[in-house]
N, C-alpha and C positions, 0 to 999 in steps of 0.2 A: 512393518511398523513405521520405517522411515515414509513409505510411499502414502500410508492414510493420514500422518503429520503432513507432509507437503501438501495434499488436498487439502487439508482441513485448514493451513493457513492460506492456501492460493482460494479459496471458495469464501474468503472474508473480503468487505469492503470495507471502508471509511469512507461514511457519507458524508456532504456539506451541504450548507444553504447558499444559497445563489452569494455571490460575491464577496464569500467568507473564506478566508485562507485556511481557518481553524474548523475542528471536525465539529459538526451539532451536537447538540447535548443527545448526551446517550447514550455516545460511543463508547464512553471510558471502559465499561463493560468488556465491550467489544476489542479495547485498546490493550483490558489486561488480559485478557485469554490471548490473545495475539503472542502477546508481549511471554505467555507463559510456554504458549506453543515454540517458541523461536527458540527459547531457553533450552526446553526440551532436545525438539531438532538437531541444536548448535552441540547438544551433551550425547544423545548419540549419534551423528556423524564421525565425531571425534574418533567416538570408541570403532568405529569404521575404516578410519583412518579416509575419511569425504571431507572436502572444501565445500564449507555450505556461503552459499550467496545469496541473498534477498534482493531482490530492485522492487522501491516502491515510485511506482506511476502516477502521477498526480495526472487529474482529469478533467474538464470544464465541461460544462454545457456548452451550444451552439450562440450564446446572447452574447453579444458584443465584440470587442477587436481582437482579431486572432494573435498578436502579438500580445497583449494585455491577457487575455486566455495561456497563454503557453506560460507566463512570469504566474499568474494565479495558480496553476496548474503546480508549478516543478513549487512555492511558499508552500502548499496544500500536502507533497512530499516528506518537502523538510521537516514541514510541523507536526507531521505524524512518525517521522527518524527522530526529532526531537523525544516526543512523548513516548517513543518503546527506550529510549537513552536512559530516560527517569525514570520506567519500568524494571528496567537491570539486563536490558537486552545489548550485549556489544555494539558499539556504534559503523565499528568496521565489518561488520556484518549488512549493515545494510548500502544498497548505493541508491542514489532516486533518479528520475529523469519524469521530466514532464510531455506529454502525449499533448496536452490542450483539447482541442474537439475534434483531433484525429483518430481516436479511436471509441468510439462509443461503444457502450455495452447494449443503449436501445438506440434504433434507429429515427429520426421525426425530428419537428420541435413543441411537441406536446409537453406539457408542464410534467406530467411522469415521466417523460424518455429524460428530458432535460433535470430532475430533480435524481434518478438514475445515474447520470453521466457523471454528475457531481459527487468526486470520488477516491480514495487513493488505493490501488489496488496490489496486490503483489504480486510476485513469482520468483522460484525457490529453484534455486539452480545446485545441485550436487555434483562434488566432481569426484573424482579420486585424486589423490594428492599423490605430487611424482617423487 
């Protein structure tokens, strides 16, 4: 059960339009299953006696300065640590870091690879607790 909840939140994105910090309309969808899935997760790892950990990756596309890219990237993070906060998802459960255009999920700079790239992505770290 824990193993098809961690895919099913690591196999979600939060997409952005080109030099938007905030996710595109549509996501919120996307924002509350997220947000519902975490919940989950967070209720049973516990019963498990697991450290659940989320890190959300903010992500640019290839257009413009890579510094300016990396600060877009980690705002595009926050903003969506913010919106699971509002959803009732523990805050200290998530951490973010931004990636910028160092990790693409498509390769190119085709307006799909680059509207792809734009992105916050997770991964669900379980531990046991000592």
């Amino acid at each position: 059960m824990l193993g098809k909840l961690r895919e099913a939140i690591q196999s979600k994105d939060i997409r952005f339009e080109y030099n938007q910090p905030l996710p595109m309309k549509g996501q919120e969808s996307v924002l509350d299953q997220l947000a519902a899935e975490l919940k989950e997760l967070t209720a049973l790892s516990s019963n498990e006696r697991l450290t659940t950990r989320v890190t959300l990756t903010g992500h640019s596309d290839v257009v413009g300065q890579s510094l300016y890219n990396l600060a877009l990237s980690l705002a595009r993070a926050e903003a969506v640590r913010t919106m699971l906060k509002q959803r009732g998802v523990d805050p200290d459960l998530l951490a973010v870091r931004s990636a910028g255009t160092l990790e693409p999920r498509e390769a190119g700079d085709t307006e799909a690879a680059r509207s792809i790239n734009r992105r916050v992505s997770l991964t669900v770290v379980l531990e046991e607790e000592r």
